[in-house]
N, C-alpha and C positions, 0 to 999 in steps of 0.2 A: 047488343053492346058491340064497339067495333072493336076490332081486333087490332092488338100494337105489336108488328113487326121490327127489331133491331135487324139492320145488315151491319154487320162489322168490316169493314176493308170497304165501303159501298160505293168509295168517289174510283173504285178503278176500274175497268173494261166492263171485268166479271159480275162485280157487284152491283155496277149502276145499270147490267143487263136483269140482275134478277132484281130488280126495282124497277124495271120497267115492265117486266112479265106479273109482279104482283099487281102493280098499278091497273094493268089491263084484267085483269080475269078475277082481281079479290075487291073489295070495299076497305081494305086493310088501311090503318095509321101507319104509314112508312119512316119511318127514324135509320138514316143515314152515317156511319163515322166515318170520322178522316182524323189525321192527326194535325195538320196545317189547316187555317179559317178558309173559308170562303168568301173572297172579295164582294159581290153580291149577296144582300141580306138573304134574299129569297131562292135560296138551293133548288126546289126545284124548276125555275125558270133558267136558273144557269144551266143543270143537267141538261136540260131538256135545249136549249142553245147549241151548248158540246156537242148532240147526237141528235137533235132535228127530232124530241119526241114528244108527247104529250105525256106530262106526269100527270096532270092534272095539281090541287093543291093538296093532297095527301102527303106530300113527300115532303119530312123537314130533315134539319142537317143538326148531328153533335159531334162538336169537338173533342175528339177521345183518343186517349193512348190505351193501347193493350195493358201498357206497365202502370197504369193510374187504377190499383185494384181497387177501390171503395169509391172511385168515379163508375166502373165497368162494374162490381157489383151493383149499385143503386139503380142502371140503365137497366140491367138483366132485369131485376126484380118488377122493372117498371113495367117489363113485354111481356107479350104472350108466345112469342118465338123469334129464337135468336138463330142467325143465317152467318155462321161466319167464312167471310170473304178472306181474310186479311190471310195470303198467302205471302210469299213460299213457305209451306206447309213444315216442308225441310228444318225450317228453325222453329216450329211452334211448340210450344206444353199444351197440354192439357187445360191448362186455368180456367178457359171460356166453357171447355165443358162440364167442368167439377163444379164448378159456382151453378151452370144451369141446372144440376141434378140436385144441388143443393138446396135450391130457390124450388125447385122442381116447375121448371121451363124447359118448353119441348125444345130442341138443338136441330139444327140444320149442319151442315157445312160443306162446301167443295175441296176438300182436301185430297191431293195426287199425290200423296206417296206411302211409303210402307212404313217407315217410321212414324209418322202422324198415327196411322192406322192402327198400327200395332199397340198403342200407346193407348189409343181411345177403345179401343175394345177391352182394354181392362177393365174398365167401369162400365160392364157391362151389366152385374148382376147389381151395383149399386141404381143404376141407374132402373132396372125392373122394380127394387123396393122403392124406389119414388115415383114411380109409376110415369118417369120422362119417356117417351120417344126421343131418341138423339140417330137419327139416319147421314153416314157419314159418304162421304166421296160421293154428292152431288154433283150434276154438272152434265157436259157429254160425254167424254170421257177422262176418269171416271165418270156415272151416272147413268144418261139415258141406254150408251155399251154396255152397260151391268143388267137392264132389263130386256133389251134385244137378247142377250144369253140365255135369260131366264125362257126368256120365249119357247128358242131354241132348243134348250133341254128338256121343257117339257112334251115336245114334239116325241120323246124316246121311254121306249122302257126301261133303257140303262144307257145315260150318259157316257164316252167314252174320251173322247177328246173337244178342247173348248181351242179355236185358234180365232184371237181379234186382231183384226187390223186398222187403223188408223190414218186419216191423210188430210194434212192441212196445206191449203193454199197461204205462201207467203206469211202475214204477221197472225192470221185469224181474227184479226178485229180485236185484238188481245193488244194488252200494254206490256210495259218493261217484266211485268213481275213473271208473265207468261215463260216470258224469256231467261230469264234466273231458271225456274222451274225445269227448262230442259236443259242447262250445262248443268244443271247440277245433276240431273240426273246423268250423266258422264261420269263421274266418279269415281263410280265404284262396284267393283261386277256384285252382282245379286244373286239371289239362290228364285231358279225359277223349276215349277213342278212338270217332272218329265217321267213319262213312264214309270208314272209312282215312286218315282225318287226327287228329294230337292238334292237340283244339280247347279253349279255357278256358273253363271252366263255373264261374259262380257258386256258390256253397252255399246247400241252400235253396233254389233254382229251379225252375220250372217244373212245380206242382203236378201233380198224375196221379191219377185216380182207378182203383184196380186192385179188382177183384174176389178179397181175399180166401176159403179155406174158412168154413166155420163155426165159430166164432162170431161173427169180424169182417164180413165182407160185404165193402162198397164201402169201401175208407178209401182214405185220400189220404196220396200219398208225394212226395218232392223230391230231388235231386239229391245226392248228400252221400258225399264222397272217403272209397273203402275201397279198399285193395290190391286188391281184385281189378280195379280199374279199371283197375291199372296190369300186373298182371301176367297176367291173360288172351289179351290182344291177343297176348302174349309165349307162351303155352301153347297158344292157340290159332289158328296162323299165317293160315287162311282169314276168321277173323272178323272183318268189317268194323266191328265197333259195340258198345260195349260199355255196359251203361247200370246205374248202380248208387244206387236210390233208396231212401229208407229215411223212416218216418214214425212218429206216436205214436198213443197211444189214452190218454184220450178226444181228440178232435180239436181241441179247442183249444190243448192241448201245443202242436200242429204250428204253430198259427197265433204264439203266442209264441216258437217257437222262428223263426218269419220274420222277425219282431221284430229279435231277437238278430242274427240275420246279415243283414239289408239297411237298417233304424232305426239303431241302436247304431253311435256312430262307429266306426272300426275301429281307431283308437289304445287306446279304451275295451278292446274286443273285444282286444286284445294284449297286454293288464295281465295278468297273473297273477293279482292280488287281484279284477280281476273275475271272472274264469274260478272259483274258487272262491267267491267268492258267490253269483254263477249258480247255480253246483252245489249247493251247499246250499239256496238257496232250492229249487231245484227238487224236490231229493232228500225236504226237510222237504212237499212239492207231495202227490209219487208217496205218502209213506207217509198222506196224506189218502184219496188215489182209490182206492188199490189196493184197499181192501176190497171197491169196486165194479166197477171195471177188471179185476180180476184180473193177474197179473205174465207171462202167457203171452207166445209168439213168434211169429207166421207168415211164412214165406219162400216165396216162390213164383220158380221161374227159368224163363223161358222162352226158350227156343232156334229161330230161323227158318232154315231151310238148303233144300239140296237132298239130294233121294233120289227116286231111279229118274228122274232127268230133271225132277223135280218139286217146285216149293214149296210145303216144309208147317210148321207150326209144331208144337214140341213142348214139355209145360210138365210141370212136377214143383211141387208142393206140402206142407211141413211145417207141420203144427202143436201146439205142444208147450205144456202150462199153466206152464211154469216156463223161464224164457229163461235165467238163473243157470244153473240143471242141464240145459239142452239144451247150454251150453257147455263144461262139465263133460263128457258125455257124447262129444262131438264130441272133444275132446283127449282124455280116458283113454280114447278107442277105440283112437285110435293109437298112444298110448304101450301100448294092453296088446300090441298088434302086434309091437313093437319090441320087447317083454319077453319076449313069445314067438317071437322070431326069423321071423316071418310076414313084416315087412316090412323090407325093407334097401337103400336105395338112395343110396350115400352122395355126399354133397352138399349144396347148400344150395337148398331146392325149396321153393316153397308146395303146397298141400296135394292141387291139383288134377293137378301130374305128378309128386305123390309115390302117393298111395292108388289102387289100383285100383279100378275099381267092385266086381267079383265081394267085397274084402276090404268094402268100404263098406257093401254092402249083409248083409253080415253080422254087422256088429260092430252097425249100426242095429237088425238083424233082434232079435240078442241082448238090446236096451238096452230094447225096446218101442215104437222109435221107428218108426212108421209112416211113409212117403213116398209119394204117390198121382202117379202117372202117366197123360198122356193127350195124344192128339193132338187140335189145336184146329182146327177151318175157317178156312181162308185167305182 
């Protein structure tokens, strides 16, 4: 019997990447929303126009609103797993995942922030008595950075400190909402785990220069609130410190985007009408540089603990020319997991105590995704 995938949010960057990563790797019924029609009957021949890909005819298109609940209940009912795209995360409820534990359908999602997170991990233990799997903060990062970590920690007898770092060239192959997604996360300082304490850290602070692979090098990253800040500490009981910084390319982004979060009043910064003309501006920025910048990702996680009595450092490196379709790649791993019964732990888990490594590094292996491993001197 085939398998019917919902993407919710699917006509934007993110979502019509992880319909193109199912298309390739699963035999899955792909069902699409947007909230506005599609001029073209046949969606996926437009997609596949938009971005030069082969969907093949699997992929159809439903006009849906989040806020149409007995439209969005009857879709859910209808699938066998729901992927939801529709960020910024920032403004979601829970709705799309209480209905799938309800209907008891497995849940997917790419959700980047701590409010989203903290929200869906409540229903956690509801969701075990329905026997859902619901694996949240798919994607790169969050996502594929949550099981590079897991790698990493298991390298040690005793996990000690987790520090990721982050770098996107220019727009990332990413749309407006990408963009929403990081002025809001400006906002408002966060409680990040340090030295066994939650301590509040600024957005935006405290520059760092990291030795990206190649082609980046030396770039500079800052502080800046991602779920995994919040839910590692919780995954990974011995780690003291948890550090989660993220930066742009070319380097002056970064220095604008410090602007943004420590200039800019914060009344300003809390507008909504700001927040999207930021994002436009910025967005109208990226598709300037990109032709020079390229749209790539690099993630590097590096992990400090003990083994054999000993402290060592251990780091993992990605880098991938397209961060839209590394994101893609990251979710339709695991949802083809879940299609093919490989992965089942039901609950409400982020990604790093849901996927094994042995399964991670094969669904990677599959996708062409390279991850380089190494111990560093202490």
């Amino acid at each position: 019997m085939t398998n019917r995938v919902l993407i919710l949010g699917g006509r934007g960057r993110i979502g019509s990447s992880v319909a193109q990563d199912l298309a390739t790797h699963t035999q899955a019924e792909i069902t699409i929303t947007g909230r506005s029609p599609v001029a073209e009957g046949d969606y996926a021949k437009w997609l596949s126009s938009k971005n030069n890909w082969n969907l093949g005819t699997n992929v159809q298109f439903l006009l849906l609103d989040l806020a149409e609940v007995d439209k969005l209940r009857e879709a859910i009912a209808n699938s066998d797993l729901i992927i939801h795209c529709a960020g910024p995360f920032h403004y979601r409820d829970t709705n799309v995942l209480q209905i799938c534990i309800e209907q008891g359908v497995n849940y997917l999602d790419v959700s980047d922030h701590r409010s989203y997170t903290s929200k869906a991990l409540e229903y956690n233990e509801k969701a075990v008595a329905a026997n859902v799997t619901a694996i949240i903060n798919t994607g790169i990062f969050p996502g594929i950075s949550n099981s590079m970590v897991r790698q990493c920690v298991e390298q040690f007898d005793k996990p000690e400190k987790i520090h990721l770092s982050y770098l996107v060239s220019g727009s990332g192959g990413a749309g407006i909402t990408v963009m929403r997604t990081t002025f809001l996360g400006l906002q408002h300082s966060f409680e990040a785990w340090i030295n066994g304490n939650w301590q509040l850290v600024k957005p935006y602070s405290d520059r760092e220069i990291i030795n990206f692979p190649a082609p980046y090098g030396r770039s500079g990253v800052y502080w800046f609130d991602m779920p995994e800040t919040f839910t590692m500490p919780h995954s990974f009981p011995s780690v003291k410190t948890v550090i989660t910084k993220f930066g742009s390319i070319p380097d002056f982004y970064n220095h604008l985007t410090w602007i943004a979060a420590h200039i800019f009043p914060k009344w300003l910064m809390q507008r909504r009408s700001t927040i999207e003309f930021l994002s436009h501006v910025s967005h109208f920025m990226t598709d300037v540089t990109n032709p020079f910048t390229g749209i790539g990702v690099a993630v590097r996680a590096e992990v400090t603990g003990m083994k054999d009595g000993k402290t060592g450092i251990y780091c993992a490196n990605l880098v991938y020319a397209n961060t839209a379709l590394a994101s893609g790649c990251g979710t339709g791993s695991i949802a083809q997991l879940l299609l093919e019964g490989k992965l089942q732990k039901p609950g409400v888990l982020p990604v790093e105590e849901a996927l094994t490594t042995d399964l991670f590094i094969q669904t990677m292996a599959s996708r062409g995704i390279e991850i380089n491993h190494n111990w560093l001197e202490n």
